[in-house]
N, C-alpha and C positions, 0 to 999 in steps of 0.2 A: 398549424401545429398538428402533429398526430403521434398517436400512441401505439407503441408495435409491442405485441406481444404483453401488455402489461406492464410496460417497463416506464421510466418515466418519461412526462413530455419533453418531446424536442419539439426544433423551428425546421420547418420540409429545406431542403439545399444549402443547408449551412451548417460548416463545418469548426467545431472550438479547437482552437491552440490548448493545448496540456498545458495544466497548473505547472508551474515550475518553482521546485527546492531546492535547497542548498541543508544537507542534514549537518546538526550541531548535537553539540553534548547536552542539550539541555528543553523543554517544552515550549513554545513558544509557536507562534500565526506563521513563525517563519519556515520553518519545519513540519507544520501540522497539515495532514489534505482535508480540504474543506469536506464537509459531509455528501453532496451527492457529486464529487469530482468524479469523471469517471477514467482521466489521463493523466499521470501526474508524470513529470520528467526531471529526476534526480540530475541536475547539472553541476555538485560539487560539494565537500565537505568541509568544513569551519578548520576541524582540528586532524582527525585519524580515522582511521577505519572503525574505531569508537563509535563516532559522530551515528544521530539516527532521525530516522523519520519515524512519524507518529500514525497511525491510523486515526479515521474517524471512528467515535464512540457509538458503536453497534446500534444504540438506540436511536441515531441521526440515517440510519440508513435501512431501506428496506430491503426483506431476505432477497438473495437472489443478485443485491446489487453486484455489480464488478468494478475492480476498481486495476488499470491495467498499468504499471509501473515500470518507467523504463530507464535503466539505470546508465547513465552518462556521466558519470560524479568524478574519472579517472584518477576511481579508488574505492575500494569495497566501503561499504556503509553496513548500518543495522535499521529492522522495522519492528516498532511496537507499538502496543495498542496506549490508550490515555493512563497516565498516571493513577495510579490505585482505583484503577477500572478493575482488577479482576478479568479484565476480558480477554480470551482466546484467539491464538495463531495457531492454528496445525494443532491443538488438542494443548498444548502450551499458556501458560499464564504469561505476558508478556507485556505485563504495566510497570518495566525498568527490572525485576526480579530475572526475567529472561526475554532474550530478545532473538530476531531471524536475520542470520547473515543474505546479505544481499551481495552476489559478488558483481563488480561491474560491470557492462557489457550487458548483462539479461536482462530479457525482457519479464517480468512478473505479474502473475495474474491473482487477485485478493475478491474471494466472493463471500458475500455473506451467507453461512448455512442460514443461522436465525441468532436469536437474543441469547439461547442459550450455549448452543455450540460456540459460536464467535465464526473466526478468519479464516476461509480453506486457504492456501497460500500454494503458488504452484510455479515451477519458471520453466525459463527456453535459453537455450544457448544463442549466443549471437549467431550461430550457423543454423539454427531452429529445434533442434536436439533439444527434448526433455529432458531436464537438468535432474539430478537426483533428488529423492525426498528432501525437506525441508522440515529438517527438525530444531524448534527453538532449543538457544542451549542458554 
């Protein structure tokens, strides 16, 4: 095992398969990324471009983590933090009050500033292009 930079432990030449979602209208282990996931791969939605993923609850992860989201669902989804969390995407309250369009195809990237701030949220275009700000609405 070794520790790079602070970050948490891995196992030296071994590489993890990305958690894989399917975003739904509603909270549940199905939809949720476990706490130190650091790949998650959105492969498809229950119901509409409605349907969402959940963040981990800020306090299950420490500052700095990233969390890289890769959206394969062929059809826009939404990303929120837990249910009457309070807690922040992009300076946004996003415990089902508001939430972050994810449109298909990008790749997204979710760092924790700390407990307070919450989610920075950031994307790329499928051709690598920085995607425009992300603003919860």
């Amino acid at each position: 095992m070794s520790i790079v930079n602070g970050s948490s432990p891995r196992l030296d030449g071994i590489e993890f398969a990305p958690v894989q979602l399917v975003a739904d209208d509603s909270d549940s282990n199905l939809n949720s990324i476990p706490p130190l996931a650091t790949t998650v791969k959105v492969t498809g939605v229950t119901n509409d471009a409605n349907d969402y993923i959940v963040m981990p609850s800020l306090g299950s992860c420490p500052d700095g983590h990233r969390i890289t989201i890769l959206a394969s669902a062929t059809s826009n989804f939404e990303l929120r933090t837990p249910s009457a969390s309070a807690e922040e995407i992009n300076s946004e309250d996003c415990d089902g009050t508001k939430e972050a369009l994810i449109t298909d195809t990008t790749v997204m990237t979710a760092t924790k500033i700390n407990g307070t701030v919450g989610w920075m949220l950031e994307g790329r275009t499928a051709i690598g292009a920085y995607a425009t700000a992300i603003v919860p609405d």
